[in-house]
C-alpha positions as CSV (number, residue, x, y, z in Angstrom):
1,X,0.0,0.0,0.0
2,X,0.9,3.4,-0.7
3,X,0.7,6.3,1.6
4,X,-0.3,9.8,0.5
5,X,2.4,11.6,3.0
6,X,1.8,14.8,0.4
7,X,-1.6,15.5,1.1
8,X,-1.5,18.9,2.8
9,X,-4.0,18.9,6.1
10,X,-4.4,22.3,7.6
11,X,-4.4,22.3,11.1
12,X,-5.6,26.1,12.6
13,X,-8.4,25.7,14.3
14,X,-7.6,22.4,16.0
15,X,-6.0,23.7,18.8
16,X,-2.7,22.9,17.6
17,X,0.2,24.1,19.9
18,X,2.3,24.6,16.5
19,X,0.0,26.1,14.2
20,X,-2.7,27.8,15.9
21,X,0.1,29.2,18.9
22,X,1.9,30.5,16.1
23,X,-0.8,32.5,14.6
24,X,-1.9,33.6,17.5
25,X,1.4,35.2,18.6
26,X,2.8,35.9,14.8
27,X,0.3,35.8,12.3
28,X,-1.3,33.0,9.9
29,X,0.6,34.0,7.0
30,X,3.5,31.9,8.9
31,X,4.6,28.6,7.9
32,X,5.8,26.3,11.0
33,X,8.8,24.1,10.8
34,X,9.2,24.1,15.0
35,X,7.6,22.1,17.1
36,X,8.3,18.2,17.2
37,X,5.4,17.0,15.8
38,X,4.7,16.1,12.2
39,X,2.0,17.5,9.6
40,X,1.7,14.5,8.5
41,X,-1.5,11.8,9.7
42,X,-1.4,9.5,11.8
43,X,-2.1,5.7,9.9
44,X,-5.3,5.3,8.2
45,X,-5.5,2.4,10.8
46,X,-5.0,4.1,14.3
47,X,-7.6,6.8,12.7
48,X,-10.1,4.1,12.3
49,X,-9.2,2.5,15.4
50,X,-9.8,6.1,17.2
51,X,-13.2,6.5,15.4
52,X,-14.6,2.6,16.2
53,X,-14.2,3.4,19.9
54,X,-15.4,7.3,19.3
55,X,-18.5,5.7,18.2
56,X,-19.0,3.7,21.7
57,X,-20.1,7.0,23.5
58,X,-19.3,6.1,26.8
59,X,-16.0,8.1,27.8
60,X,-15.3,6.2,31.1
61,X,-11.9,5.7,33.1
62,X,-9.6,3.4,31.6
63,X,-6.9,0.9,32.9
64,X,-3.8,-0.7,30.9
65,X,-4.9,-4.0,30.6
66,X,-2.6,-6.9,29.0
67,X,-3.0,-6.2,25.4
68,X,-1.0,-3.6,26.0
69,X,1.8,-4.4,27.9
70,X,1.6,-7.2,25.5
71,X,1.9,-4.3,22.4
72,X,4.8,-2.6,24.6
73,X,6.7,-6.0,24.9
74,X,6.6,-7.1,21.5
75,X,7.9,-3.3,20.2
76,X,10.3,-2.6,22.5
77,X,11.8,-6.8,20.9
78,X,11.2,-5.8,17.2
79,X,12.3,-2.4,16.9
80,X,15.4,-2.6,19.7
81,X,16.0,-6.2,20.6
82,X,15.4,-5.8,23.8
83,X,13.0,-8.4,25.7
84,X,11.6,-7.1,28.6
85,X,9.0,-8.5,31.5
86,X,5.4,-7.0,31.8
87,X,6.0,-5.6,35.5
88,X,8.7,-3.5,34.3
89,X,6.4,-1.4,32.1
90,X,4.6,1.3,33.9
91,X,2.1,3.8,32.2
92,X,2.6,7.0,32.2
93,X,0.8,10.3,30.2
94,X,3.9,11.6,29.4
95,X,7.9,11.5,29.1
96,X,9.0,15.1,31.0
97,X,5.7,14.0,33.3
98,X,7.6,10.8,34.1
99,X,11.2,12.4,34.5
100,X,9.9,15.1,37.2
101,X,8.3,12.4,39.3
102,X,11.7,10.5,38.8
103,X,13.4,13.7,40.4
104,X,11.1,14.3,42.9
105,X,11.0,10.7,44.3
106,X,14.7,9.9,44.1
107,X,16.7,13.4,44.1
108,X,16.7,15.8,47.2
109,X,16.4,19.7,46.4
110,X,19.8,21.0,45.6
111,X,20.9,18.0,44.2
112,X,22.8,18.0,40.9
113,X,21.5,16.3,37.4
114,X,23.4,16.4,34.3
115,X,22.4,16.9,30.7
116,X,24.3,17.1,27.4
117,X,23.8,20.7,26.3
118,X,22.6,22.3,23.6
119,X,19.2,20.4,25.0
120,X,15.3,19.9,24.7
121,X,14.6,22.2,27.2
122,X,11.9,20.9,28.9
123,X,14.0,18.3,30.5
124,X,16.3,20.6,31.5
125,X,13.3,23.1,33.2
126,X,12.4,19.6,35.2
127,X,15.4,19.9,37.0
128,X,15.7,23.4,37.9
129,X,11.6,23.9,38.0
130,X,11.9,20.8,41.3
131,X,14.6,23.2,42.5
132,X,17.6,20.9,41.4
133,X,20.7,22.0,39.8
134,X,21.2,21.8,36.4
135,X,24.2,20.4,35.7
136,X,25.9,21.6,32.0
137,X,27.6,19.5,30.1
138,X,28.8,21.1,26.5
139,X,28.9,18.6,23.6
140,X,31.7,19.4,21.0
141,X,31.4,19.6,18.0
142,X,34.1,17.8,16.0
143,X,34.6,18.0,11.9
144,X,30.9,18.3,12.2
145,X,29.5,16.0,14.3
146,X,29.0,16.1,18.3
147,X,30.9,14.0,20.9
148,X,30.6,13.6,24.0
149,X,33.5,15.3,26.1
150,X,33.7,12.6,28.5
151,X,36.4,13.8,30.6
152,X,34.5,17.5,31.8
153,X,30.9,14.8,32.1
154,X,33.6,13.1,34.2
155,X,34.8,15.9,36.2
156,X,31.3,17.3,36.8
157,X,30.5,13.6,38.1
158,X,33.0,13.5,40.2
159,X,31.5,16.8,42.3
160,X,28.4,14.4,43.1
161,X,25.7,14.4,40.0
162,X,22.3,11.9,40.9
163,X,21.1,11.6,37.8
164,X,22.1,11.6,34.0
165,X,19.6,12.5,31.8
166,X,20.2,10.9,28.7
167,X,18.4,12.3,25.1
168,X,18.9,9.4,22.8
169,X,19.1,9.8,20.1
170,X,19.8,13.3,21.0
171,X,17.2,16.9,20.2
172,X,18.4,18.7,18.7
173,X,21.6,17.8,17.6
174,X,20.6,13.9,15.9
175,X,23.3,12.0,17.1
176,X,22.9,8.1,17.4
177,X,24.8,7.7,20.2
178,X,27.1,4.3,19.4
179,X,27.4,1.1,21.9
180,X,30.8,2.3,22.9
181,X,29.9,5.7,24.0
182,X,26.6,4.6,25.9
183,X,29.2,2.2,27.6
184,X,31.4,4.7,28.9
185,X,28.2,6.5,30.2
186,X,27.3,3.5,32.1
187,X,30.4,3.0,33.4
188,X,30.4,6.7,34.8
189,X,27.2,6.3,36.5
190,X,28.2,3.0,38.3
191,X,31.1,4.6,39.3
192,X,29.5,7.8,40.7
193,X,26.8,5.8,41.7
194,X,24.3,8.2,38.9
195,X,20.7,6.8,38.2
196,X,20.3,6.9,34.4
197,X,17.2,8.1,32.8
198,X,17.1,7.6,29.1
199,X,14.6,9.5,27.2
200,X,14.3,7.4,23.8
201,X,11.3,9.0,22.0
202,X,12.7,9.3,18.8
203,X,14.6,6.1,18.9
204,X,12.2,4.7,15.5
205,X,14.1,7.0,13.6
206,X,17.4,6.0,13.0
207,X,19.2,6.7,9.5
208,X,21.0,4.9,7.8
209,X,24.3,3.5,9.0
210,X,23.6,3.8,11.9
211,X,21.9,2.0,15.3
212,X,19.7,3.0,18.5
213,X,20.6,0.9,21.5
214,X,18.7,0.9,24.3
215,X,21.3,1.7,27.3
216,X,19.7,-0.5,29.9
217,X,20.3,-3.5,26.7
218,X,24.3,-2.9,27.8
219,X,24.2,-4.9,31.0
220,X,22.0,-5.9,34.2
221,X,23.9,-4.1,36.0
222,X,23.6,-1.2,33.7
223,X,19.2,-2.3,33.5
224,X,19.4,-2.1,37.2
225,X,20.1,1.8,37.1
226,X,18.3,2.5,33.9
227,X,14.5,4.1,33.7
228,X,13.7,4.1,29.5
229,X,11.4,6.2,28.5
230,X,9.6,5.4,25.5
231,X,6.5,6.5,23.6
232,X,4.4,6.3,20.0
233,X,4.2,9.6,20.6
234,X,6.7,11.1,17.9
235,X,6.8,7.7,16.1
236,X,2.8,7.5,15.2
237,X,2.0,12.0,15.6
238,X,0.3,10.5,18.5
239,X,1.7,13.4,20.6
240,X,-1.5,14.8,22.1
241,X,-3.3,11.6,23.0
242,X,-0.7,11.0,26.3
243,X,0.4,8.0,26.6
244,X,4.3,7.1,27.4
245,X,6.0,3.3,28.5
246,X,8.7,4.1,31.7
247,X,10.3,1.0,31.2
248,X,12.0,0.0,35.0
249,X,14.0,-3.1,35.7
250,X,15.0,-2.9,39.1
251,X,11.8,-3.1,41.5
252,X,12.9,-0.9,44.1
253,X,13.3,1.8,41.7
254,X,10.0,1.0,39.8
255,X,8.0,1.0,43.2
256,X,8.9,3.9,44.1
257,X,8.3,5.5,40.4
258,X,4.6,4.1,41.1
259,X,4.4,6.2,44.6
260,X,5.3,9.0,42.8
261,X,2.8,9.2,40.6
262,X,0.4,8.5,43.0
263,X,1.5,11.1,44.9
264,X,0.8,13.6,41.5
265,X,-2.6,12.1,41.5
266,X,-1.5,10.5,38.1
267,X,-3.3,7.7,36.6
268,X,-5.8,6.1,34.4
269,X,-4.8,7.0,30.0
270,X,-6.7,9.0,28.3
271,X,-9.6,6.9,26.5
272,X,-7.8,6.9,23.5
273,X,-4.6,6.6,23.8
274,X,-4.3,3.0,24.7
275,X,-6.6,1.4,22.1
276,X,-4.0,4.2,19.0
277,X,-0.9,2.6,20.9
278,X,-1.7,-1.3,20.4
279,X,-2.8,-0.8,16.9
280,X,0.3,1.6,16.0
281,X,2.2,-0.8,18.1
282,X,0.9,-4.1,16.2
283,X,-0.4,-3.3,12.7
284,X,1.2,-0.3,11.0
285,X,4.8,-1.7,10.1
286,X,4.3,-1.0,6.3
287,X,3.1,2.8,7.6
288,X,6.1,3.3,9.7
289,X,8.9,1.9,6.7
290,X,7.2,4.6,3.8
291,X,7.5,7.6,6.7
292,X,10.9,6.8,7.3
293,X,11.5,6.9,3.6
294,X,9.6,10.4,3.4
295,X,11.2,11.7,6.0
296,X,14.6,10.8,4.8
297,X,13.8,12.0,1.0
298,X,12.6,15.5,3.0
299,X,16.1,15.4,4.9
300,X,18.0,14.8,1.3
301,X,15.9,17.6,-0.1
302,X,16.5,20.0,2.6
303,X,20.2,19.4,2.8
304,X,20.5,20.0,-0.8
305,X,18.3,23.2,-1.3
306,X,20.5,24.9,1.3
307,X,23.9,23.7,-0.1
308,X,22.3,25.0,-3.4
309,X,20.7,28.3,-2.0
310,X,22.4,29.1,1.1
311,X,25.6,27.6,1.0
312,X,27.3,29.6,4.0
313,X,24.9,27.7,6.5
314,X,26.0,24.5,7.9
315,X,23.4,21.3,8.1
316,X,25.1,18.9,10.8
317,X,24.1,15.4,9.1
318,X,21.4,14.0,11.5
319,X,21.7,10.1,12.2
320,X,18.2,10.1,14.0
321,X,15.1,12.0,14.8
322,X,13.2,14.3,11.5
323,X,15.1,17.6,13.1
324,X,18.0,19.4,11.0
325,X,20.3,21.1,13.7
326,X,21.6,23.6,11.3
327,X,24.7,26.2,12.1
328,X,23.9,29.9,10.9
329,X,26.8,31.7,12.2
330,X,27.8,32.7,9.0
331,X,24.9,35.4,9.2
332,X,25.1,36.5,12.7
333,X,25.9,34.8,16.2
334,X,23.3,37.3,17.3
335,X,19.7,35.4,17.6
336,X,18.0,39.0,17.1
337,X,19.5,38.8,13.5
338,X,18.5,35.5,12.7
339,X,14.9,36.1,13.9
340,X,15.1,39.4,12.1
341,X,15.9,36.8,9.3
342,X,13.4,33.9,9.3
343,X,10.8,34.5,11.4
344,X,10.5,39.0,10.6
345,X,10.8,39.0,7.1
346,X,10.8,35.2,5.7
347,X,7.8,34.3,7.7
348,X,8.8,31.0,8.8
349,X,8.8,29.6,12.6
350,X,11.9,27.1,13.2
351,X,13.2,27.0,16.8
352,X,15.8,29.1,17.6
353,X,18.7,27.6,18.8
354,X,19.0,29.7,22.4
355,X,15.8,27.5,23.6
356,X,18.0,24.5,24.0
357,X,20.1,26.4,26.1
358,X,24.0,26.9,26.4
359,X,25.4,26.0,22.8
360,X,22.4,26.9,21.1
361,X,22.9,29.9,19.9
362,X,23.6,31.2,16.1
363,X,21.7,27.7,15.1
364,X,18.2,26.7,14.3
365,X,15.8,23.4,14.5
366,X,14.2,22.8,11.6
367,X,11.4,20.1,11.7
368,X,11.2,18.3,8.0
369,X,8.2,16.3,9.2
370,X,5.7,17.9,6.5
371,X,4.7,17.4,3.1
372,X,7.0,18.3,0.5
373,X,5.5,21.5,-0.2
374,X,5.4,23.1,3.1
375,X,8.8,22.1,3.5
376,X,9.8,23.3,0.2
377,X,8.0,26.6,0.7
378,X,9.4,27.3,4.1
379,X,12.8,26.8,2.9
380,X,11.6,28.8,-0.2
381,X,11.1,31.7,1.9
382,X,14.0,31.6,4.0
383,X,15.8,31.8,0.8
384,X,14.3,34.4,-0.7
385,X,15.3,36.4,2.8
386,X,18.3,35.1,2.9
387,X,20.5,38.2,3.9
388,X,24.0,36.8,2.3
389,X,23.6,38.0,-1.3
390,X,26.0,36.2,-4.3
C-alpha cells in the first residue's frame, strides 16, 4: 500500500500548539517548521481504530490491561532487541511528566542532574523547576559531528551528579549515540553511583548506518540503574493523546516510580490513547517503513536546497530524529538577526537555537516532518530572505 504523506492537512483551528500558537502570537501568513510534531496523519488504521471506539459514546476511566503491555513488549523486541517482563512497564501520560516524578521521588532539592547541552529544554526546566541543579555538560562539536567530552561529564560527576539524563538519540543535535559511548556512560554512572534516565522517543528513527541501543540492553547491572522512556508519541504523531512506557527493571526503583505518581494524582490514559498505541504498536509496520523513507527523502531535499541556496549555512548530518540542527553563524551569532531573518521578514517559525540552552545559539531546529511542499516553501522563503547575497 501506498501512503499519501503529500496531502496537505491544515491544522488552525484544532488547537494545535504549532500552528494555531503561532498565529496567535505571529500571524497565519507563517509557515511552521518548529515544534516536534509532524503535519503529516497519523495511519489510516490508528484513525479508524480512534473512530470505532469514538463511536462507543461512553468516555469512562480506563486501565492498561494486557493487550498492551503485551503491544509494549513485543515493540520494544522488534524495533530494539530488547525483551523485557510486563512488571517492568509502567504507564505514564507523558515522558517530562515521568522524568519530574523520577526527580522528585529519588533526588533531594539541591541536588545535581546532568544533561548534554545544547538540549530539549523541557527536560532541563524539570530539573531546575523541582529546585535541582542543572548540571551543563557542553557537547563538542568535531569536523561536524557532536561527541561527548567525556572527561569534563567526568569531572562534573566526580563533584556528586544523581542523575544523568540521557536524550537518545539526542534533540536537537541527531546523534545516534554508538554502543561504545553509551558504555562509557554506564560506566560513569556506576562509578558515581548516577541513576540513568534515558529518554528514547525518537529512537524509530534511525538513518541509515547507523543504530539505536537501548542503554539498559548494555548490562544488568547497567538495566538495574536505567528508567527508558519510550512512547508512540513522535513515532505514530500521536503526541497529544498521552500515553508514554517508563520501562524499569530494578523493583525498588520501579516502586517507588509508582508512589510517585500517585502522589501527583497521576493515573488512568486517556480513553484513547491506549486502544491508538496497540494498533500503531501491532499493525502499521508498512506505515512506519514509507514515513521513514519520506522523511529521509525531506532530509536529502533539505540538505541539498540549502547547499544550493544558502551555502554559508552548515546542516550537521542527522543520524536520528526528523530535526535538521543547522549552524547559521555565518549570518550572525546574534539570535535578534536571525529572527530578524526567518521569522521577521521570511515568515517561517523554526526553533531558535538559544531555547535549547548553552550552545544553542547562532543555530536553528528545523522540523522536515511535513509534506514536500510546506517544507519546500518554508525553505523557499528563507531563501528568498536570505541576507548573504552572491
Amino acid at each position: 500500500m501506498t501512503y499519501n504523506f503529500d496531502k496537505v492537512i491544515s491544522r488552525y483551528g484544532t488547537n494545535s500548539a504549532k500552528w494555531d500558537g503561532m498565529a496567535l502570537s505571529m500571524g497565519s501568513d507563517m509557515i511552521a517548521l518548529s515544534v516536534a510534531d509532524m503535519d503529516l496523519p497519523a495511519p489510516p488504521m490508528v484513525v479508524e481504530k480512534i473512530a470505532e471506539v469514538a463511536r462507543h459514546g461512553i468516555y469512562g476511566y480506563t486501565d492498561p490491561f494486557p493487550p498492551y503491555y503485551e503491544a509494549v513488549r513485543s515493540w520494544l523486541d522488534k524495533a530494539y532487541g530488547w525483551q523485557v517482563e510486563q512488571d517492568w512497564i509502567v504507564f505514564c501520560p507523558r515522558i517530562v511528566q515521568a522524568v519530574s516524578v523520577i526527580i522528585q521521588k529519588f533526588t533531594a532539592p539541591g541536588d545535581k542532574i546532568l544533561v548534554h547541552t545544547p538540549v530539549y529544554q523541557p527536560v532541563a526546566k524539570a530539573v531546575t523547576i523541582n529546585d535541582r541543579v542543572l548540571v551543563e555538560s557542553p557537547l563538542k562539536l568535531v569536523d561536524g559531528r557532536y561527541e561527548i567530552d567525556f572527561e569534563d561529564m567526568e569531572r562534573q560527576m566526580q563533584e556528586g551528579v544523581q542523575i544523568v539524563l540521557l536524550i537518545s538519540p539526542h534533540n536537537p543535535v541527531g546523534r545516534v549515540w554508538t554502543r561504545d559511548e553509551l558504555e562509557r556512560m554506564a560506566n560513569l554512572c556506576i562509578r558515581y553511583d548516577a541513576l540513568i534516565v534515558s529518554d528514547d522517543i525518537h529512537a524509530d528513527f534511525i538513518h541509515e548506518g547507523h543504530e539505536h541501543t537501548i542503554i539498559a540492553k548494555l548490562s544488568e547491572e547497567i538495566a538495574n540503574r536505567s528508567i527508558i522512556c519510550t512512547s508512540p508519541g513522535k513515532t505514530f504523531n500521536l503526541a497529544s493523546l498521552e500515553i508514554a512506557n517508563i520501562i524499569i527493571p530494578n523493583e525498588t526503583l520501579r516502586d517507588q516510580f509508582k508512589l510517585g505518581l500517585q502522589q501527583a494524582g497521576i493515573h488512568n490514559p486517556t480513553f484513547f490513547s491506549i486502544p491508538a498505541l496497540e494498533v500503531a504498536y501491532t499493525s502499521c509496520d508498512e506505515w512506519l517503513t514509507e514515513l521513514r523513507a519520506y522523511i529521509k527523502d525531506n532530509i536529502a531535499f533539505a540538505r541539498t536546497f540549502i547547499t544550493d541556496h544558502m551555502p554559508e549555512l552548515q546542516v550537521i548530518e542527522p543520524e536520528g530524529t526528523y530535526l535538521l540542527w543547522v549552524n547559521c553563524m555565518a549570518v550572525s551569532s546574534k539570535e535578534e538577526d536571525l529572527v530578524e531573518w526567518i521569522q521577521n521578514k521570511a515568515r517561517v517559525s523554526v526553533s531558535f537555537g538559544s531555547s535549547f540552552g548553552p550552545g544553542g545559539e547562532g543555530y536553528i531546529r528545523v522540523n522536515v516532518a511535513a509534506p514536500r511542499s510546506v517544507l519546500q516553501e518554508g525553505l523557499e522563503r528563507l531563501a528568498a530572505a536570505y541576507p548573504i547575497q552572491p
